[in-house]
C-alpha positions, 0 to 999 in steps of 0.5 A: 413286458413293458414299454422299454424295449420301444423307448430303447429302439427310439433312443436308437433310431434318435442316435442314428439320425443325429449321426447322419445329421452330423454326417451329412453337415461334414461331408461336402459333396455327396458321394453320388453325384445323381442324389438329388437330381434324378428326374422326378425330383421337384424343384421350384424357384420363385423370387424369394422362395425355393421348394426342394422335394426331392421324390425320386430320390426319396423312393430310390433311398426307401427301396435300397434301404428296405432289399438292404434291411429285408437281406440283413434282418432275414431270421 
């Protein structure tokens, strides 16, 4: 058993995100309008800078993804 079985899920995973890229670069507004703007989402604006960290909505993405891949890889 090498390490083809890895090189192939990467490969996927790859795919999967370049996908989404190109998804996200299509759609114009996000389907959920509080994506982004939940509270606990950091937005800082100076002069020439902006800093978009987006914490709560990254936690509420990993929680729906983990209940989502916990229900659909069950064996």
């Amino acid at each position: 058993m090498g390490l083809a079985p890895m090189a192939k899920l990467i490969i996927l995973m790859g795919l999967l995100m370049v996908f989404i890229g190109a998804l996200l670069l299509l759609v114009e507004k996000v389907p959920f309008p509080f994506i982004g703007k939940l509270p606990g989402d950091i937005i800082i604006r100076r002069k020439n800078f902006t800093l978009y960290f987006p914490l709560a909505t990254s936690i509420l993405i990993s929680i729906i993804l983990s209940i989502l891949l916990t229900l659909l890889l069950k064996r």
